[in-house]
C-alpha positions in Angstrom: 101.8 62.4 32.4 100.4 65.5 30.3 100.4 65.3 26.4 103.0 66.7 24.7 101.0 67.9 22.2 97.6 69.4 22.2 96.4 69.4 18.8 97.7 68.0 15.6 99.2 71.1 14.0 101.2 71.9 17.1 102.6 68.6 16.4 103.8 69.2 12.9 105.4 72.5 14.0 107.4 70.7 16.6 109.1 68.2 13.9 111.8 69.7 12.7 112.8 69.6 16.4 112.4 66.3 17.1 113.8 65.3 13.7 117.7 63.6 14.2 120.2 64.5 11.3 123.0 62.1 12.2 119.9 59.5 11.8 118.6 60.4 8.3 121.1 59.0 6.2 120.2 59.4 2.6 117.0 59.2 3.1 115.0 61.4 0.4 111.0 61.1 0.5 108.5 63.0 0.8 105.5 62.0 3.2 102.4 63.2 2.7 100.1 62.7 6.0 96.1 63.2 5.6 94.8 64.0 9.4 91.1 63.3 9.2 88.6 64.6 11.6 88.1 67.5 14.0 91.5 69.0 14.6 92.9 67.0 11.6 94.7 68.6 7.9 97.3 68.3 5.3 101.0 68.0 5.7 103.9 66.9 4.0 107.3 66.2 5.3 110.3 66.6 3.1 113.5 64.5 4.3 116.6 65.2 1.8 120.5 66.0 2.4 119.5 65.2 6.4 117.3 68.3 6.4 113.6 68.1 7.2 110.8 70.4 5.9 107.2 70.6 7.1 104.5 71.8 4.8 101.1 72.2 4.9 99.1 71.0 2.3 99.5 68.4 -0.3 102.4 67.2 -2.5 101.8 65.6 -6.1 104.4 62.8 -5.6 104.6 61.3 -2.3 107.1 58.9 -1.6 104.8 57.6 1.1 101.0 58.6 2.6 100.1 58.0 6.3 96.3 58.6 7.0 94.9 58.5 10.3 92.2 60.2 12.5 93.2 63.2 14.2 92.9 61.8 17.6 94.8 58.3 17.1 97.4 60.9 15.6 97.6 62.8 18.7 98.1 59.5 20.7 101.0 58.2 18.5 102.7 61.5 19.0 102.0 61.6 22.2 103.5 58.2 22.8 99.8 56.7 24.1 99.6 54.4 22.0 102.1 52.6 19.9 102.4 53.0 16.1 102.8 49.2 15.1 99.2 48.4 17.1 97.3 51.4 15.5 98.9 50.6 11.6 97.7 46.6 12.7 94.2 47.9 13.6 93.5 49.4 10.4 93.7 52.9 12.5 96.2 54.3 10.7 97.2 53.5 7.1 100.2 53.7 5.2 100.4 53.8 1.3 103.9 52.9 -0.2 107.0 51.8 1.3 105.8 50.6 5.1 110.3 50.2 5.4 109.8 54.4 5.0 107.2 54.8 7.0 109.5 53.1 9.6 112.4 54.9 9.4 110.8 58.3 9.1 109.7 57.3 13.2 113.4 56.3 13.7 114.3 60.0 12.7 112.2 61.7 14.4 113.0 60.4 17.8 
């Protein structure tokens, strides 16, 4: 099966088309996500009123910060590897609510 995603930006672009309204609830958070490595970066996603916004770059107040390597980030988006596993392993690490970190998966399909 070919990756559905080749780098990590293409990724980010892609999801406000993945992201699922009727899912989101009330969520409102901000998560920041710090891609390390070649092919890595700075994004934040903004979830509020069931609307999603991707930025690059950082945000001052995140709600919740994922960091992982670029290429574990491209295998959890690409569905080769499973996000529970890699956050387990130390390979990816989450900083605040782990119950947003979650749902913001749930939302995005």
């Amino acid at each position: 099966m070919a990756d559905r995603f080749g780098s990590v930006r293409e990724a980010f672009e892609a999801a406000p088309n993945r992201f699922q309204p009727s899912r989101a609830g009330s969520m409102d958070a901000v998560f920041q996500f710090d891609i390390i490595g070649e092919g890595g970066g700075q994004w934040y996603l903004t979830i509020k009123d069931k609307t999603l916004t991707v930025t690059e770059g950082t945000h001052d107040s995140p709600k919740v910060t994922i960091t992982a390597s670029a290429d574990d980030w491209l295998k959890l988006v690409n569905r080769r590897a499973d996000a529970t596993s890699l956050y387990m392993m130390g390979r990816i690490k989450v900083k605040g609510p782990l119950y947003l970190a979650e749902q913001l998966l749930y939302v995005l399909g």
